[in-house]
VMD Tcl script that draws the C-alpha trace (Angstrom):
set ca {
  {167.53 120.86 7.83}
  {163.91 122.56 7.92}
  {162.40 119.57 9.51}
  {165.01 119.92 12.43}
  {164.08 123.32 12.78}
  {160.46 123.26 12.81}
  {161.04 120.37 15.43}
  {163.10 122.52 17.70}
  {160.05 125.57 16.68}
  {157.20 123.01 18.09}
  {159.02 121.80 20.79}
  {160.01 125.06 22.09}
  {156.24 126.45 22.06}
  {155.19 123.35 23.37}
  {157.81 123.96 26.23}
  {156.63 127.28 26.61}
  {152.90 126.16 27.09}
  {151.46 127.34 24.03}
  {148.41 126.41 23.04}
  {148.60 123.23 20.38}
  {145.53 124.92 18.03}
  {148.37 127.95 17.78}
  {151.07 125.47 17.04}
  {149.41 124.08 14.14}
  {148.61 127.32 12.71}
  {152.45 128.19 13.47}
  {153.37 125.05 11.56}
  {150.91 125.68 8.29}
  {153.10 128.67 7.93}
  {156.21 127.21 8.36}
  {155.85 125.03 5.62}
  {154.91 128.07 3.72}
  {157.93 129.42 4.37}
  {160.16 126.37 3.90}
  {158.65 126.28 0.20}
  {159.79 130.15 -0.56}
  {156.63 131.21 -0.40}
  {156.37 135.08 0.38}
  {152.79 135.82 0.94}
  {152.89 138.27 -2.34}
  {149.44 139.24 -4.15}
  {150.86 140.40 -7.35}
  {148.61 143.39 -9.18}
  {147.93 140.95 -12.24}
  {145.85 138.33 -10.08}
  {143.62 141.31 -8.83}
  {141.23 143.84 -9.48}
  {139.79 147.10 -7.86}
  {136.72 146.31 -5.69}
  {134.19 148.79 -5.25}
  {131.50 148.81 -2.69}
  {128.40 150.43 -1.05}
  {128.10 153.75 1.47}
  {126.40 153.49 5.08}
  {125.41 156.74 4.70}
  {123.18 155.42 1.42}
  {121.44 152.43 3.28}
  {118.40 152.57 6.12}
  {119.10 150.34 8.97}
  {115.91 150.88 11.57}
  {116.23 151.93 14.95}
  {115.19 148.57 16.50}
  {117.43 146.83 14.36}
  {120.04 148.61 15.19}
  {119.13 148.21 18.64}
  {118.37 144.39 18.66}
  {121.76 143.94 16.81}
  {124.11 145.74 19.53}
  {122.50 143.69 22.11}
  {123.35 140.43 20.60}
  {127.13 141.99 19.77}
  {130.22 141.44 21.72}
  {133.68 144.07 21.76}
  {137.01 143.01 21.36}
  {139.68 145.73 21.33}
  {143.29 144.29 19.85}
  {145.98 145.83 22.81}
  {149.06 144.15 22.48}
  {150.87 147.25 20.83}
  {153.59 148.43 22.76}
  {154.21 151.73 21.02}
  {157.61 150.92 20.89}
  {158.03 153.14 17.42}
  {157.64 156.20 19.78}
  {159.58 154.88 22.25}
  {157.64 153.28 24.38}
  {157.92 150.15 26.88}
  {154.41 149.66 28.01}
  {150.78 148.97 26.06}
  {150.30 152.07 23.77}
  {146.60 152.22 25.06}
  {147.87 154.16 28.61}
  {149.25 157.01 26.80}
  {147.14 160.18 27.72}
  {145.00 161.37 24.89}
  {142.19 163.88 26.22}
  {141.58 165.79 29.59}
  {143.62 163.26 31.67}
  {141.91 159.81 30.10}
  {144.32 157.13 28.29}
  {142.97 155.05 25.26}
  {141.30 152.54 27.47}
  {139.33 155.21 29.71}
  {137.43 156.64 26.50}
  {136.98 153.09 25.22}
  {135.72 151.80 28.69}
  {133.34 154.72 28.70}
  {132.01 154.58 25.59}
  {131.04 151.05 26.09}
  {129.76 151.70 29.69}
  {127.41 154.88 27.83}
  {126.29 152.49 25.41}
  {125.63 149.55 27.63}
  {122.93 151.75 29.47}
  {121.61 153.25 26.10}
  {120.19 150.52 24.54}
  {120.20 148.24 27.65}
  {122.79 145.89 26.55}
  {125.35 143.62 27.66}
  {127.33 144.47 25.25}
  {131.10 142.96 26.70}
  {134.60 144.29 26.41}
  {137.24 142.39 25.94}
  {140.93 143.34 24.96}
  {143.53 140.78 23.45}
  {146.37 141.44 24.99}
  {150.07 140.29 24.74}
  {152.27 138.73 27.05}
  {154.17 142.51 27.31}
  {150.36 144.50 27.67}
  {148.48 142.17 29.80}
  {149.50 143.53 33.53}
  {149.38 147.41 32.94}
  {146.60 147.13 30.94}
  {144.49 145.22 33.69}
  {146.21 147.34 36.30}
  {144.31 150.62 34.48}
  {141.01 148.81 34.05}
  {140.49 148.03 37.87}
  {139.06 151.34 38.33}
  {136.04 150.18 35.97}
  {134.68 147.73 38.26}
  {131.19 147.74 36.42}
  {132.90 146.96 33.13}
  {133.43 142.74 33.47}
  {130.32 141.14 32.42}
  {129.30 137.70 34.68}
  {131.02 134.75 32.71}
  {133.48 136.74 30.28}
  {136.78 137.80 30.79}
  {138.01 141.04 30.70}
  {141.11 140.31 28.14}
  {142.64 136.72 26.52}
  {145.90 136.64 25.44}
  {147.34 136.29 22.07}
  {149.56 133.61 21.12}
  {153.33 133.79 20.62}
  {155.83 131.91 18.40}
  {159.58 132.34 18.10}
  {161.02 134.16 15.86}
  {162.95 132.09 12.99}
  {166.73 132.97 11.77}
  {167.18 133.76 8.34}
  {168.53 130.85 6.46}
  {168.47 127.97 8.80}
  {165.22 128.60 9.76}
  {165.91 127.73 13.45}
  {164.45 129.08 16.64}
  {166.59 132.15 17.34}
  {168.31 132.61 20.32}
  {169.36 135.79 21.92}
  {170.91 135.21 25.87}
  {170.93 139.31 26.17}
  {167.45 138.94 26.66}
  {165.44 136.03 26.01}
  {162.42 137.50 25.13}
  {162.96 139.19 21.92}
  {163.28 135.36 20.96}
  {159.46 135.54 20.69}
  {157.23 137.57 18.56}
  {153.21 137.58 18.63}
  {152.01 136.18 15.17}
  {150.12 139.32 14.11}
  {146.70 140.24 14.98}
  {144.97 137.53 12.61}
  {146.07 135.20 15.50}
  {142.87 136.05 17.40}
  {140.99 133.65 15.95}
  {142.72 130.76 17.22}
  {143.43 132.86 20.51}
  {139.17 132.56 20.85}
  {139.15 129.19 20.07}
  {142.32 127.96 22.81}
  {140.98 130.11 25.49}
  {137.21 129.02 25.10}
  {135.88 132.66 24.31}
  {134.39 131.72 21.32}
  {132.52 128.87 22.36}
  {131.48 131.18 26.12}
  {130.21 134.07 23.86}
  {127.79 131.55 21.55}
  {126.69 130.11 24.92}
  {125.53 133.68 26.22}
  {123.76 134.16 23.24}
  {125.92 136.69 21.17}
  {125.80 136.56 17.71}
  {128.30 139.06 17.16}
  {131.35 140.18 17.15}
  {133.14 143.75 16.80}
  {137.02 143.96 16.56}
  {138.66 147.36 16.47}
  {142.47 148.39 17.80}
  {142.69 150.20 20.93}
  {144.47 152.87 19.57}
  {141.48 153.82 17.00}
  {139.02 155.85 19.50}
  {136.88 156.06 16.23}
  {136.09 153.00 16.15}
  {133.07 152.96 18.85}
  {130.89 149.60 18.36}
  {128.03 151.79 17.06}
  {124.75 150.47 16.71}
  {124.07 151.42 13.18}
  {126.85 150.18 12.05}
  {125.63 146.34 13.86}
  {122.04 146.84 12.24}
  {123.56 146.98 9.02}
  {125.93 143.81 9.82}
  {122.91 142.09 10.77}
  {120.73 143.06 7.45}
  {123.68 142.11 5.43}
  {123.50 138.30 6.47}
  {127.08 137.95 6.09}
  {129.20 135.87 7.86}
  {131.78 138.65 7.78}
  {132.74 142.27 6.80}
  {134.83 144.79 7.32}
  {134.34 148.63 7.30}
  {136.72 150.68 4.53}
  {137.60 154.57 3.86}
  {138.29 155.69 0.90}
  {142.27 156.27 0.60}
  {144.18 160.11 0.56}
  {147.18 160.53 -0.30}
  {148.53 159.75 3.67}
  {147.32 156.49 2.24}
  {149.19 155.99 -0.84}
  {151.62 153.28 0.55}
  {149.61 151.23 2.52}
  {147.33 148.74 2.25}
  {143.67 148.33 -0.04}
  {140.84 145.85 -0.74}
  {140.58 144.22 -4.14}
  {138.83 141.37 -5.82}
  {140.72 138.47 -6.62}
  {140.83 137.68 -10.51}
  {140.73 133.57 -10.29}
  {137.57 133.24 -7.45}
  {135.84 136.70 -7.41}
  {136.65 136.99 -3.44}
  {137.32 139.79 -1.65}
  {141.27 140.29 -0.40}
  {143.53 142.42 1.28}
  {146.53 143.28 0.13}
  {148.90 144.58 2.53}
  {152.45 146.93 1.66}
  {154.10 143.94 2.69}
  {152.59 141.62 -0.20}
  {152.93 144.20 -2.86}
  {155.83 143.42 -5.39}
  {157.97 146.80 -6.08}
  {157.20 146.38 -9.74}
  {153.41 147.16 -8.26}
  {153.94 149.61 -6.16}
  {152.98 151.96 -8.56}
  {149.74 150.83 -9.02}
  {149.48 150.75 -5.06}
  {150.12 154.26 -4.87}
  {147.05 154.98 -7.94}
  {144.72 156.42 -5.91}
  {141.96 155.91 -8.55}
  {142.44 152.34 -9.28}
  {142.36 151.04 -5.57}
  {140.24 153.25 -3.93}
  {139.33 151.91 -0.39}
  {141.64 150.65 2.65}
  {140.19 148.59 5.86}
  {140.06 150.79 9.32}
  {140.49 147.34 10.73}
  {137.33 147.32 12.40}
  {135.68 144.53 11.16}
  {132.80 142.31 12.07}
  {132.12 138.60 12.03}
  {129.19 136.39 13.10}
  {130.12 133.75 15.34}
  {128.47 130.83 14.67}
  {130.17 131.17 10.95}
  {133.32 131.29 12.48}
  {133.09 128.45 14.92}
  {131.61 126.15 11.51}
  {134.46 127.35 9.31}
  {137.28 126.96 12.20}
  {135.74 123.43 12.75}
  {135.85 122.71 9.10}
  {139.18 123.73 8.79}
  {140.43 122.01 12.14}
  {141.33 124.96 14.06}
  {143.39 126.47 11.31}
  {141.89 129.26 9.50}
  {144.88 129.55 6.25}
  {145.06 132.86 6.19}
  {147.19 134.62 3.54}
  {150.80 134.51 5.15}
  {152.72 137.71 5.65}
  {156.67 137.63 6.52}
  {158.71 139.79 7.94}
  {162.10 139.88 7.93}
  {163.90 142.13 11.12}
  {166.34 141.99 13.75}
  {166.24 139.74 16.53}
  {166.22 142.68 18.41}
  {164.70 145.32 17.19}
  {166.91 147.67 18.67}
  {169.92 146.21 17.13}
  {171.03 146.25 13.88}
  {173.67 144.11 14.30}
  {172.11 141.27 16.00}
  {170.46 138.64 13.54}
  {168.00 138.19 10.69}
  {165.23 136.85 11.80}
  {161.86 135.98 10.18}
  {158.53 136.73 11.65}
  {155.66 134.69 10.65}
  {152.57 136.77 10.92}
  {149.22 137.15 9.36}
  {146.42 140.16 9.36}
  {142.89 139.55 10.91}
  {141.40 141.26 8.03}
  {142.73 138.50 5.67}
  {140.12 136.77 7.19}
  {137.54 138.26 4.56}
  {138.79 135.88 1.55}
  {138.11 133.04 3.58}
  {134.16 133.28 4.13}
  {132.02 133.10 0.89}
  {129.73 135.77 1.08}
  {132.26 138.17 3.02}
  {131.23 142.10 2.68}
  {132.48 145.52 3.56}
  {131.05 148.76 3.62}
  {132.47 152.67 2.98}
  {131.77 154.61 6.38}
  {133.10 158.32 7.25}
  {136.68 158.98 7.73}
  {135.61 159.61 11.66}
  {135.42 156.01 12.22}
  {139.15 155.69 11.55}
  {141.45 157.77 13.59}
  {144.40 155.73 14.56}
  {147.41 156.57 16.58}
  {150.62 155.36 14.99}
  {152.78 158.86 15.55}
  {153.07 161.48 17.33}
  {151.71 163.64 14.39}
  {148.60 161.48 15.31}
  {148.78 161.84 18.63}
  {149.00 165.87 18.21}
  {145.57 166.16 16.40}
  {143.75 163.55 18.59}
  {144.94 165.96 21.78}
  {143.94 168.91 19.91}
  {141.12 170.96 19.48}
  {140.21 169.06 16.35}
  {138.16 166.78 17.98}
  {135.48 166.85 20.59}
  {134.96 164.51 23.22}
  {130.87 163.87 23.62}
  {129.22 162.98 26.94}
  {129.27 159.73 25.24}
  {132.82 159.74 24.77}
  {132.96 159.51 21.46}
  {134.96 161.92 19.28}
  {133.70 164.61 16.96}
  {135.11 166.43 14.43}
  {134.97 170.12 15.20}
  {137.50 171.24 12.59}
  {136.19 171.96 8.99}
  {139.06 169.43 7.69}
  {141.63 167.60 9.11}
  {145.37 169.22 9.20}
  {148.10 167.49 7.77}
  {150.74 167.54 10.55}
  {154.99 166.42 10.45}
  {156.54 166.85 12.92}
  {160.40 166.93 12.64}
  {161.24 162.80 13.59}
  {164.43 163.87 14.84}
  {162.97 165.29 17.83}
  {159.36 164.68 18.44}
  {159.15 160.88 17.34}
  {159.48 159.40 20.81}
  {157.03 160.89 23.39}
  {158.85 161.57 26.28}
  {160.41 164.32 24.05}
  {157.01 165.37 22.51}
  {155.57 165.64 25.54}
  {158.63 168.11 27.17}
  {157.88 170.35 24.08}
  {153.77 170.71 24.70}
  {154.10 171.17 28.33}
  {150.48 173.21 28.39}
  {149.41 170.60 25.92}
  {148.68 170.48 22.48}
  {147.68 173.98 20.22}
  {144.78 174.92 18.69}
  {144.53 173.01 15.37}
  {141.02 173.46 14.65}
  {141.86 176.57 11.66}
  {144.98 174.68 10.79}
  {144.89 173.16 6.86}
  {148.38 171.89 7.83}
  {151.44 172.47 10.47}
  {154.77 171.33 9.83}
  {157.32 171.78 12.23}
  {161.55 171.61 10.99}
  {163.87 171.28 14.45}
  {163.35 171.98 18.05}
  {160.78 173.77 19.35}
  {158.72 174.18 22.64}
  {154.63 175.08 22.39}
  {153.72 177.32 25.28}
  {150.04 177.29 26.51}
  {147.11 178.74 24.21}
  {149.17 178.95 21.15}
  {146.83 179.02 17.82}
  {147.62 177.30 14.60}
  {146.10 178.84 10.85}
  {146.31 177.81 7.75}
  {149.29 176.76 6.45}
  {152.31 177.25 8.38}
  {155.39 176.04 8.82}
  {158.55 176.44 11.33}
  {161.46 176.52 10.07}
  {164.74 174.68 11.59}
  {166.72 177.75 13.82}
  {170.52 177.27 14.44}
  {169.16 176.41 18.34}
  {165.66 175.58 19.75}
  {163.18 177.73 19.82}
  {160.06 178.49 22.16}
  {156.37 179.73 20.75}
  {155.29 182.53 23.25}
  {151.87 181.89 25.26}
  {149.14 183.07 23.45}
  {151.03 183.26 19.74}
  {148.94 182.93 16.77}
  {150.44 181.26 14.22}
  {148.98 182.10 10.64}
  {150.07 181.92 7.21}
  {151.30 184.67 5.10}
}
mol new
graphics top color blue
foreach p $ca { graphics top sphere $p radius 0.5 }
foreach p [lrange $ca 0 end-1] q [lrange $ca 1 end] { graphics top cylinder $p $q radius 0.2 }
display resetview
């Protein structure tokens, strides 16, 4: 029975200490569930959504610099990388001159904390699985806790639900892969258990800036706040316009019924819509995930709603673990932060440059963030120094998991800063100072193969 299983659900969170704002949230879904729903935004109850540029609007210096004083950072770190084969928070892995993902970010915020002489605090949601690394790398940054604030919170956790019954799975090989973190739209009840939300109005922020940690684009710029504060709205999140990388994921639309703003993730798309997912020209813009909210909106609307936000659910069906196919179907419950913008009347976004969006999900990311395509500033913020970002594949067969991409770039990543793209079929090993042209690709050799120091690869 469903109400025996969400009993043995509650009870085991409850057992497990979770917080009881997080089990009501878990249970609102649950019912979802129970009632077939699938979270699905079908193409007929939308419409595209178009929006304005920040490169067309004037946001004044002192605005900008009134607004990043009065703004608070949170950086989403409970991503273990474990699609490249990783055991550990994603944000360690070494992307520039010897710094991980959490040295640039800690540096840019440091830089701008002494250029417009504010507080301006850092904190990362981590999970259960990031929190100790992640603090362990941080205690070199002793100037980076500000008096009253925490450093990180974590996120919540439910268990994961078997297919069917709908009961807590179980899984003795190791016990916790029974748990999954709700997806990152759990951070707003995370704020509210922990008392962040309520410590941050106290200080007097007003703000709020949430990026992931693996998106060194996404620097809490001070233009960017001015224009959050000009807007007046209680919440917004910054877009790109979508290439054809971008086909299958999500995009924003407008909501036929209520005229709101939504989200529409892969997941929710119907396959009979995927077509119109893929059209470029209909749905033009997709969220960088760094979004914006003000905080005394959120607290209101959190109160109104009794802790529990009822955002759009998303659910995902896996393995119990992950690993192995032939353990059992489980269901995750999750939901996406962004969701968050069909909640709050008045909710906005805005179309900023692609360089504000430079995530790390591969390691054909990975290879143009160490590359020469960007440049790391004195403020440690990147720059594009390449005319046009290269398309890069890597062959998945042998450079998908890093400790095998990193044995092949031994003298570190090539020069991509010609490149238009660079496709590489089989094994082969990069030797230092190696230059990249055009359009080229290697071609899969009988056995692997090693690019002489010094090679210049160019097209024909």
């Amino acid at each position: 029975m469903a109400t025996d299983a969400l009993a043995a659900a509650r009870d085991k969170m409850a057992e497990a200490g979770v917080d009881p704002v997080a089990i009501e949230v878990f249970t609102h879904f649950f019912h979802q569930v129970e009632e077939g729903a699938t979270g699905m935004i079908p193409e007929s109850t939308i419409e595209p959504h178009d929006m304005a540029a920040l490169a067309d609007i004037d946001v004044p210096e002192e605005v900008a610099a009134e607004a990043i004083r009065h703004t608070a950072v949170i950086k989403l770190n409970g991503g273990l990388g474990t699609s490249m084969g990783m055991d550990r928070a994603k944000s360690l892995l070494c992307v520039r001159k010897g710094l991980s993902f959490l040295d640039v970010i800690a540096r840019q915020v440091l830089h701008l904390r002494q250029q417009y002489d504010a507080p301006l605090p850092l904190l990362f949601m981590n999970s259960f699985r990031t929190s100790a690394d992640t603090m362990d790398a941080l205690g070199r940054y002793t100037d980076l806790p500000v008096p009253g604030l925490p450093l990180e919170f974590l996120q919540n956790k439910e268990p994961k639900l078997l297919v069917g019954s709908l009961q807590p799975a179980t899984w003795e090989k190791d016990p916790t892969l029974e748990w999954c973190p709700p997806g990152h739209g759990d951070i707003y009840t995370a704020l509210v258990g922990t008392g962040i939300l309520d410590a941050l109005i106290e200080a007097g922020f007003r703000h709020v800036f949430v990026s992931n940690s693996d998106n060194l684009g996404a620097v809490p710029d001070a233009r960017v706040a001015g224009w959050f504060a000009q807007s007046g709205a209680p919440f917004a999140i910054e877009a790109v316009r979508r290439t054809p990388s971008d086909r299958k994921g999500g995009h924003f639309a407008r909501r036929i019924e209520d005229g709101r703003i939504v989200l529409r993730e892969s997941a929710q798309t119907l396959d009979s819509d995927k077509e119109a997912l893929a059209d470029l020209n209909r749905h033009r813009f997709m969220s960088t995930n760094n979004l914006w909210f003000d905080l005394a909106a959120m607290k209101a609307t959190l109160a109104e709603r009794d802790g529990v936000l009822g955002l759009p659910l998303i659910r995902n069906e896996k393995n119990v673990d992950p690993g192995d196919a032939s353990s059992p179907k489980v269901i995750q419950i999750e939901s996406a932060m962004g969701a968050a913008i069909e909640v709050f009347e008045g909710a906005t976004t805005i179309e900023v440059g692609r360089d504000r969006f430079v995530p790390v999900k591969t390691t054909d990311d990975l290879l143009v963030l160490r590359s020469d395509v960007y440049d790391l500033g004195e403020d440690y913020a990147l720059a594009q120094a390449a005319p046009e970002l290269p398309f890069v594949a890597l062959d998945g067969a042998v450079y998908k998991l890093v400790g095998d991409f990193d044995q092949r770039f031994p003298d570190g990543a090539p020069s991509l800063r010609e490149a238009k793209s660079f496709t590489v079929q089989g094994d082969w090993t990069f030797e230092h100072g190696v230059e990249v042209k055009g359009e080229v690709t290697l071609a899969k050799q009988p056995a692997a193969q090693r690019v002489p120091a010094g090679t210049v690869l160019a097209e024909d």
